[in-house]
N, C-alpha and C positions, 0 to 999 in steps of 0.2 A: 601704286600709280602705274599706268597702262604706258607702254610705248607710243600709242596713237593720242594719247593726250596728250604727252610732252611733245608730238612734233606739231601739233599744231597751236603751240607757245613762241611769242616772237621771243630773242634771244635776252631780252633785258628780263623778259619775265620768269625763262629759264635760270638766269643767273640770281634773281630772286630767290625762286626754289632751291637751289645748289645751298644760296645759304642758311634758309631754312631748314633743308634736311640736316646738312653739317651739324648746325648748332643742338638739333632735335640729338643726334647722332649722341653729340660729346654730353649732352644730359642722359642720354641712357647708360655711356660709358661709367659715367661717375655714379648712376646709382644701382650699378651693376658691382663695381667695385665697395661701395658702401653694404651690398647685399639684400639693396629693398628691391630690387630690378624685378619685378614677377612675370613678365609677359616675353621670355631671352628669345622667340622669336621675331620680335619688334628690330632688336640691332638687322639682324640679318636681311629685315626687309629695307630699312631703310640706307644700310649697306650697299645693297643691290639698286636704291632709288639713285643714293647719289652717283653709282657707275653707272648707271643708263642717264642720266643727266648729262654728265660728263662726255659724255660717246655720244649725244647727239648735239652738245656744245661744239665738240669736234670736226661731226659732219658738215656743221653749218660753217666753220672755219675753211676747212678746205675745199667748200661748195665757193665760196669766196674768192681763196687764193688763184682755185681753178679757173674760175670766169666763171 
């Protein structure tokens, strides 16, 4: 998922995604752990989706507090 596509997501629909990646996250976790995991590049993207989520949740927080 691109930078410039997550900012031009209003914040509910970001918080959508946040939980969709999560949840995608913790199903790779566990079948990562189980051993059928084939693709261990996938964690790491979708790793890196939820910190850029996050970090633009953020932005928009204190785009807010600031005025």
């Amino acid at each position: 998922m691109k930078v410039s596509e997550l900012h031009a997501l209003t914040v509910s629909e970001l918080h959508n995604r946040l939980d969709d990646a999560k949840e995608e996250l913790m199903k790779l976790r566990f079948q990562q752990a189980s051993g059928q995991l084939e693709d261990t590049n996938r964690l790491r993207l979708v790793r890196r989706d939820v910190a850029r989520i996050k970090t633009i949740l953020t932005e928009r927080q204190r785009e807010v507090e600031n005025g």
